[in-house]
C-alpha positions as CSV (number, residue, x, y, z in Angstrom):
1,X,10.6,-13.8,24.3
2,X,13.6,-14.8,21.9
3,X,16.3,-12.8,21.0
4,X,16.3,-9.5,19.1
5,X,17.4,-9.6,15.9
6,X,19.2,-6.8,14.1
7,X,18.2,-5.7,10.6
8,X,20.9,-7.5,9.4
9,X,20.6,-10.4,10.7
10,X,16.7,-10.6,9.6
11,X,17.8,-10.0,6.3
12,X,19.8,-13.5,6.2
13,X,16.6,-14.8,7.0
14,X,14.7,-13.3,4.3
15,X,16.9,-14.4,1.6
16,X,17.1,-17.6,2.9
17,X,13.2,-18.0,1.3
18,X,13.5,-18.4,-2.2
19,X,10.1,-16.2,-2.7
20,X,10.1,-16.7,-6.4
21,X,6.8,-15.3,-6.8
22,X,5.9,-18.7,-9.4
23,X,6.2,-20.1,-6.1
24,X,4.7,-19.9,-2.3
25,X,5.9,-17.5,0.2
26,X,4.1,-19.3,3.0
27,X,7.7,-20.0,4.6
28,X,8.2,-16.9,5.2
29,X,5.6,-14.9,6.3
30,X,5.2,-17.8,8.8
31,X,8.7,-16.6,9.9
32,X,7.5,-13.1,10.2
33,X,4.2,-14.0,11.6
34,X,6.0,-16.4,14.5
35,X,9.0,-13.4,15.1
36,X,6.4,-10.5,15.7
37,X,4.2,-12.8,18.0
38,X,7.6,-14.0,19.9
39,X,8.0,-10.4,20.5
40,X,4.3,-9.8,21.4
41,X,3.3,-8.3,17.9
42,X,0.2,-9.4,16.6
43,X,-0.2,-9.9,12.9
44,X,-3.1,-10.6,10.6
45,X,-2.2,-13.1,7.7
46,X,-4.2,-12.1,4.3
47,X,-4.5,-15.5,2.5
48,X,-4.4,-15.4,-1.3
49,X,-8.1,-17.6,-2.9
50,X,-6.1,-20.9,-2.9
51,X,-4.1,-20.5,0.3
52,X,-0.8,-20.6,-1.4
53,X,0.4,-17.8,-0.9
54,X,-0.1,-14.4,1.6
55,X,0.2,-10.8,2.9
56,X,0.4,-9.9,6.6
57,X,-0.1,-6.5,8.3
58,X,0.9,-5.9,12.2
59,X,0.6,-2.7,14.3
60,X,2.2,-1.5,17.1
61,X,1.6,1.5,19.3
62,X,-2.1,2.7,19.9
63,X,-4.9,2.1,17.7
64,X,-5.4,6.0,17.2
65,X,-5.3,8.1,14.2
66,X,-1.8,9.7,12.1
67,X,0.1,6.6,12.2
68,X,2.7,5.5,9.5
69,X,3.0,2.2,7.6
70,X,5.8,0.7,6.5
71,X,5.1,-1.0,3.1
72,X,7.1,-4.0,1.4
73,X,6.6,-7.2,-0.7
74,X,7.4,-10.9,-0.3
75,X,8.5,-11.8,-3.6
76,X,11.3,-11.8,-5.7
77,X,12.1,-12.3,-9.8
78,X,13.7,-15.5,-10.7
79,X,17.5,-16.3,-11.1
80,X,17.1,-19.1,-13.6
81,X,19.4,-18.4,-16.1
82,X,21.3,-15.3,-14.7
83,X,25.2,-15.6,-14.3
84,X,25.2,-15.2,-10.5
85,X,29.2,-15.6,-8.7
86,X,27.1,-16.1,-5.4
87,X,24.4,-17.9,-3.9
88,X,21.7,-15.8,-4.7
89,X,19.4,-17.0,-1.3
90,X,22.4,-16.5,0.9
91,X,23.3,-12.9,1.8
92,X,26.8,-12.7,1.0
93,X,28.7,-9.4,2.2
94,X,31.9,-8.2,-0.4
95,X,33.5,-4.6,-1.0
96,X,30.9,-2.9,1.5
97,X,28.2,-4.4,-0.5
98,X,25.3,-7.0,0.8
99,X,24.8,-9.8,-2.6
100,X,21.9,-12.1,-2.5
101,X,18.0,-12.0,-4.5
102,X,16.0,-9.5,-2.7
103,X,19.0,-7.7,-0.8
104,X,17.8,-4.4,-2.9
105,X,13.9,-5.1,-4.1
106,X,13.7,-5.5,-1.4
107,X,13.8,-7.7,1.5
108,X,16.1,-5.0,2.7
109,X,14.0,-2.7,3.3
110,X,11.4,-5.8,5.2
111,X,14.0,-6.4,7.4
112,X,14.4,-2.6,8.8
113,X,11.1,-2.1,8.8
114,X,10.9,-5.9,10.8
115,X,13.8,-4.5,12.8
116,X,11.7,-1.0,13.7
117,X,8.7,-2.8,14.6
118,X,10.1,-4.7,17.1
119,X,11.9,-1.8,18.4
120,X,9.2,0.4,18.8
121,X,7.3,-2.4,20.5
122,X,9.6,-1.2,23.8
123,X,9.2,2.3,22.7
124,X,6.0,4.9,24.9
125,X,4.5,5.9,21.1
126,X,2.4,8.5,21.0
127,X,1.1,7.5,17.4
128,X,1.0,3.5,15.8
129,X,3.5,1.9,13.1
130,X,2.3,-0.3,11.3
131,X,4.0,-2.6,9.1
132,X,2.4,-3.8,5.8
133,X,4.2,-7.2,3.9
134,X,2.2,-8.1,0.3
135,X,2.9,-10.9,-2.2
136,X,3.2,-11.4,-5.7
137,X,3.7,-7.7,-6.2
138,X,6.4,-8.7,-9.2
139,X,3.6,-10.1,-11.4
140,X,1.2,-7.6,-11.7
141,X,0.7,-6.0,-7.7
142,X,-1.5,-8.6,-6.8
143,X,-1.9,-8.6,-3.3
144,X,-1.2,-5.2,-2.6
145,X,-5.2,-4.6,-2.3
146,X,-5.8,-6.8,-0.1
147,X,-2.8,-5.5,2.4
148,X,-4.5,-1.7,2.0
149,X,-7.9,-2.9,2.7
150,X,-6.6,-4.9,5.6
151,X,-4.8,-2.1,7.0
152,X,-8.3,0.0,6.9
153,X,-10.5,-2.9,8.7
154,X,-7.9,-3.7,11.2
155,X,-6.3,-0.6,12.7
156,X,-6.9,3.3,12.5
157,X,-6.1,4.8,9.6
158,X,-2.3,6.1,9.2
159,X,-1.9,9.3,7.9
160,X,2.0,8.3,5.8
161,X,2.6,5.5,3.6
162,X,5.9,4.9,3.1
163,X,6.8,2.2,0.6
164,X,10.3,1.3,0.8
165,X,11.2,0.4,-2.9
166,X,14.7,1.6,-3.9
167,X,15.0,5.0,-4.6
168,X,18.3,5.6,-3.2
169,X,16.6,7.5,-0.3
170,X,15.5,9.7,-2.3
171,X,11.3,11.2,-1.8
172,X,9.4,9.6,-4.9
173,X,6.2,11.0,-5.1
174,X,4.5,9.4,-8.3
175,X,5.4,6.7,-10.9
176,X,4.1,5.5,-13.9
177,X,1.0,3.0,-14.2
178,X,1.9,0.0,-14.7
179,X,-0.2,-2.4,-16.0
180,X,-0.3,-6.3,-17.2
181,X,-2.1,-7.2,-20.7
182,X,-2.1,-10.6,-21.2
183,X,-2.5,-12.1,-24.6
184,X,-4.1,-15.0,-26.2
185,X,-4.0,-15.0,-29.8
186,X,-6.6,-18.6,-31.3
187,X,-5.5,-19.3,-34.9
188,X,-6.7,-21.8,-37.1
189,X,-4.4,-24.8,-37.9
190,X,-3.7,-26.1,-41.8
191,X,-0.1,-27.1,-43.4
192,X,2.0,-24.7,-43.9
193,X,2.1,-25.4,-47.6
194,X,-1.8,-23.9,-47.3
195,X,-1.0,-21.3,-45.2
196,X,-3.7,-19.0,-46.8
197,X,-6.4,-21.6,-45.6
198,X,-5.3,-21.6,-42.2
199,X,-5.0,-18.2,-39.7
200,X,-1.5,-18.3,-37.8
201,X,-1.4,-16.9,-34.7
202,X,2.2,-16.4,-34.1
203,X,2.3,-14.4,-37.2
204,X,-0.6,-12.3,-36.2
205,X,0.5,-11.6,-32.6
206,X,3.7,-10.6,-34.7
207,X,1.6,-8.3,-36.2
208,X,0.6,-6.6,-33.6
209,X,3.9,-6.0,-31.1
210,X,5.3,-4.6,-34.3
211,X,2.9,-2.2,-34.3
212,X,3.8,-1.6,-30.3
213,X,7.1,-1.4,-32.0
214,X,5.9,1.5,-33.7
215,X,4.1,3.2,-30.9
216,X,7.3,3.2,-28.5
217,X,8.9,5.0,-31.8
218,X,6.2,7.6,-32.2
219,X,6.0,8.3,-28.2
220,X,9.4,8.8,-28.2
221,X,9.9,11.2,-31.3
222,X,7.0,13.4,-29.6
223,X,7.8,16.3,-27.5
224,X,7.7,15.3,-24.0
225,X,4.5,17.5,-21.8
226,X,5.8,19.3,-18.5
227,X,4.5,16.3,-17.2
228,X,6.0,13.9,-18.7
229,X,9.0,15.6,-18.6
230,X,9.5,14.4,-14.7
231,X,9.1,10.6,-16.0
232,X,13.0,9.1,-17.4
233,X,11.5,8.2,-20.0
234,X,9.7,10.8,-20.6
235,X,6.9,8.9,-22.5
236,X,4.4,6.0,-22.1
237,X,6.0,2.9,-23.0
238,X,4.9,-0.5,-24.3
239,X,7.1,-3.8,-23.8
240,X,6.8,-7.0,-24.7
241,X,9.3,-8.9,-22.7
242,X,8.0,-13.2,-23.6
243,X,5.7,-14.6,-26.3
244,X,5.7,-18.2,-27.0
245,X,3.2,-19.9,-29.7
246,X,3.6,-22.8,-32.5
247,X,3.3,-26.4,-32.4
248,X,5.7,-26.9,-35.8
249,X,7.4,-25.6,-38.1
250,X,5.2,-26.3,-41.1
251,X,1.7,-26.0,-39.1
252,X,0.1,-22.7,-38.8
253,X,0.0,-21.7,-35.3
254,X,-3.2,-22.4,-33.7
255,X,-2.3,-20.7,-30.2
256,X,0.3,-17.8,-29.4
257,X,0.4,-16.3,-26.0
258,X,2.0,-12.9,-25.0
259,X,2.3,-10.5,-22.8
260,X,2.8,-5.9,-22.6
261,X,3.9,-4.1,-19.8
262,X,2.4,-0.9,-20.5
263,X,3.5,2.4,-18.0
264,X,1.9,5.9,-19.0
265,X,3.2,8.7,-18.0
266,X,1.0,11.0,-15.4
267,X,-1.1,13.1,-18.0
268,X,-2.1,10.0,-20.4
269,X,-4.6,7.7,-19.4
270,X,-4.5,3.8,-19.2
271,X,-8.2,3.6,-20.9
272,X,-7.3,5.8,-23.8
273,X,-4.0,3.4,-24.4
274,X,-6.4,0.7,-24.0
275,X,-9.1,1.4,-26.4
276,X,-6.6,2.5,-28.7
277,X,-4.9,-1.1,-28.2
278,X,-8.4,-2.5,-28.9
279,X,-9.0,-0.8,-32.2
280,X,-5.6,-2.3,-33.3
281,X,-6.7,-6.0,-32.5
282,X,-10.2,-5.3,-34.2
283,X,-8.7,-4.5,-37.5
284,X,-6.4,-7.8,-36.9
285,X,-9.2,-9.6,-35.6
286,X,-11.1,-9.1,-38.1
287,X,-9.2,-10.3,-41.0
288,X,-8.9,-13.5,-39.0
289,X,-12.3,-14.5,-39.0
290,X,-12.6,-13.6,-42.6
291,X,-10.6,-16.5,-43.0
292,X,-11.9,-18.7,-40.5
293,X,-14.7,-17.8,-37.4
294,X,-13.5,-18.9,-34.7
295,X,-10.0,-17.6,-34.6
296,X,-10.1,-14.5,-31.7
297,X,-7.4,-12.1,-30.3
298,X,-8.5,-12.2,-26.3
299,X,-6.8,-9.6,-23.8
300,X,-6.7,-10.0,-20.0
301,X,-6.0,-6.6,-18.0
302,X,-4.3,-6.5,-14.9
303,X,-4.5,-2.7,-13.7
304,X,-1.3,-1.2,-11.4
305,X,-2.1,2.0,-10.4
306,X,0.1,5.0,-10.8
307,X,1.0,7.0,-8.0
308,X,-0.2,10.6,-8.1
309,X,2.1,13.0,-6.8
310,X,0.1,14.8,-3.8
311,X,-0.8,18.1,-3.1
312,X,1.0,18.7,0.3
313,X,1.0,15.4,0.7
314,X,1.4,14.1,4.5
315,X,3.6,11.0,3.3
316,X,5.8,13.0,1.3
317,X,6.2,15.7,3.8
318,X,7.1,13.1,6.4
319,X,9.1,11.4,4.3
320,X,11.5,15.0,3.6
321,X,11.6,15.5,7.3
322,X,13.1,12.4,8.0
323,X,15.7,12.4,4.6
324,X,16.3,15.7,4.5
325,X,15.5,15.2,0.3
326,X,13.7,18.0,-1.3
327,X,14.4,17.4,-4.9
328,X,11.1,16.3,-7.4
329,X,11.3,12.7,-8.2
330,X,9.3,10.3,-10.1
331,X,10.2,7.1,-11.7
332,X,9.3,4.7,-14.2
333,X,8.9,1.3,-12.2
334,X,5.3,0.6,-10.7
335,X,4.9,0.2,-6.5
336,X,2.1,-1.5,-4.2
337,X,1.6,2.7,-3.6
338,X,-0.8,2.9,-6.3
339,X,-3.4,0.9,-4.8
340,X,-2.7,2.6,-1.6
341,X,-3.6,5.7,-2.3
342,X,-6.7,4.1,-4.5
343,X,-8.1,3.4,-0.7
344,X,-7.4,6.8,0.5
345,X,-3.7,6.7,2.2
346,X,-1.4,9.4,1.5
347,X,1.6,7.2,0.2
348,X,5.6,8.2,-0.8
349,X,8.2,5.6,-2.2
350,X,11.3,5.9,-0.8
351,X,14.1,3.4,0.6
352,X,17.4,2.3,0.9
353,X,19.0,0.5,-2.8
354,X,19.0,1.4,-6.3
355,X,16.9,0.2,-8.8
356,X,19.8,-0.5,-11.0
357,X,20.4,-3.5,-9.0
358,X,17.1,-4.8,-9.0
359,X,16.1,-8.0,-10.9
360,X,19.9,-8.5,-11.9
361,X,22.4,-11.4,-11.9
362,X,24.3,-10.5,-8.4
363,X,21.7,-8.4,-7.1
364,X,23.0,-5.9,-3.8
365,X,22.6,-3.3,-1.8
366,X,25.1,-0.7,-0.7
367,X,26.0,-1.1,3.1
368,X,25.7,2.7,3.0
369,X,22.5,2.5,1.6
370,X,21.1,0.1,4.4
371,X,22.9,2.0,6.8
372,X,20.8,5.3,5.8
373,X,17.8,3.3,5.9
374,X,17.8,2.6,9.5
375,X,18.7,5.6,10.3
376,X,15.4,7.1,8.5
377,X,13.5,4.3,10.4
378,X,15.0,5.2,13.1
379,X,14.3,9.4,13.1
380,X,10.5,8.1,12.2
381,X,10.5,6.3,15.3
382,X,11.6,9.1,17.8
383,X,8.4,11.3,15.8
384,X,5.8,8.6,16.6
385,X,7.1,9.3,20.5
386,X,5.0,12.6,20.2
387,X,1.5,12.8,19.5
């Protein structure tokens, strides 16, 4: 057996792998894989279809019922092109604060729940923790699915799951959907001097995210529901954040390629925004191929599921116990939770960082903040001790 690391020190490691999630994490859950079995933990590795990338679950404790799992993802944003004063893969600690990609969303959070596994590997537990690790949750919650469904055909079924994005410590029991719509606009090419022979696609995907424009202004001007009211904002929102298209100048664009990160609000449904999206691109569509047939306005659909706040949920009861938080919070930002409790788990986001600092030039966590983390982890683990 090799030394114990603390949390702190596992978090150096963690930012040491630049988990860009364009890029393979294999590095790294290898690292967590070959620490847990150093310590005796065994883990399962959840291989994505082309082996680049992977999840990994681990238990500890006995294989019995009213557990709690301890839910985090591998991957971080990029820092291409942010003004960072540090290197962002090297935890760098300044002013009480921790700097480096990840420190806050949230490789912090992965390296108390490493740090709590390992511990309670020593510890007589009445009831099992298990400790959940996904990937590519930062393009669309890819592999959370596979990390629930592992969870359910590995181990018995835990009766919390707590998923440690930053909320500041506070109990988060429901967020937005939040879902990926990928564009593909197919024009038809002429010279731009002819541009009413020819179909250009940047200018009709143009078209279209100004009438998303015009959505985000209507949902905004409407009266927020007691529902929505618990959502900052208080309405469904529609973004599109890249679009890229064009081969010239003075060419009609034959291909344009966006994407929407659309997030409803708990009483409006993904499927009515959908079809309403739909019956937008049919009208555009279909002055297109009036012009020429084989011009098209394709959507792929990525679905993030929102979390539901629970009716006496266990997770979020747990989760008050051990905080001491009984305040009603929701946010805006999608979590792996969703397609937790799509498989049945009771589920609550809450953990150490604010989501200010997330995806931003200089990313950090708050010592404090990582401080009152463990000490959560650390109250859960003295409750798994009774049955």
């Amino acid at each position: 057996m090799t030394d114990i690391l603390n949390a702190r020190q596992l978090l150096d490691h963690l930012v040491s792998f630049p988990t860009v999630s364009c890029d393979t994490n294999l590095p790294l859950i290898d690292f967590v894989r070959d620490y847990f079995a150093q310590h005796d933990i065994d883990s399962v590795v959840i291989p994505n279809e082309d082996g680049t990338k992977a999840g990994l679950v681990a238990q500890v404790g006995p294989n019995v019922t009213g557990g709690v799992a301890l839910s985090g993802h591998s991957d971080v944003v990029p820092v291409e092109g942010q003004d960072w004063i540090t290197d962002p893969w090297n935890v760098v600690e300044k002013d009480d604060r921790l700097y480096g990609r990840g420190t806050c969303d949230m490789k912090g959070f992965v390296a108390l729940a490493m740090a709590a596994i390992v511990k309670a590997k020593s510890m007589d537990l009445q009831r099992p923790l298990q400790f959940a690790l996904s990937r590519d949750e930062e393009v669309g919650l890819l592999g959370a699915p596979d990390v629930a469904k592992c969870l359910l055909d590995n181990f018995a079924k835990v009766e919390a799951v707590v998923v440690g994005e930053p909320t500041k410590m506070q109990v988060v029991t429901g967020h937005k959907s939040c879902d990926d719509l990928q564009f593909h606009v197919r024009g038809q090419e002429v010279h731009s001097s002819r541009l009413h022979e020819g179909v250009s696609a940047v200018m009709c995907a143009a078209r279209f995210v100004e009438w998303v424009r015009q959505q985000n202004i209507e949902s905004q001007a409407k009266m927020p529901s007691a529902t929505a009211a618990l959502y900052d904002p208080p309405f469904t929102t529609l973004h599109v954040g890249k679009i890229n298209g064009g081969t010239a100048h003075n060419i009609t664009a034959k291909d344009c390629y966006f994407s929407i990160d659309l997030r409803c609000v708990g009483d409006e449904r993904t499927e009515d925004w959908l079809a309403k999206i739909q019956a937008q691109i049919d009208i555009i569509e279909a002055e297109m191929q009036a012009v020429h047939p084989d011009t098209f306005f394709n959507i792929h659909i990525m679905r993030g599921p929102a979390v539901v706040p629970e009716v006496e949920g266990k997770a979020e009861a747990l989760a008050r116990r051990l905080t001491g938080d009984n305040g009603s919070h929701t946010v805006a930002y999608g979590t792996d939770g969703g397609h937790f409790q799509k498989e049945g788990f009771s589920v609550v986001i809450c953990g150490p960082g604010s989501i200010a600092q997330a995806h931003q030039a200089n990313e950090f966590i708050e010592l404090t903040e990582f401080h009152a983390g463990a000490q959560m982890l650390e109250r859960l683990l003295e409750s798994l001790q009774t049955a």
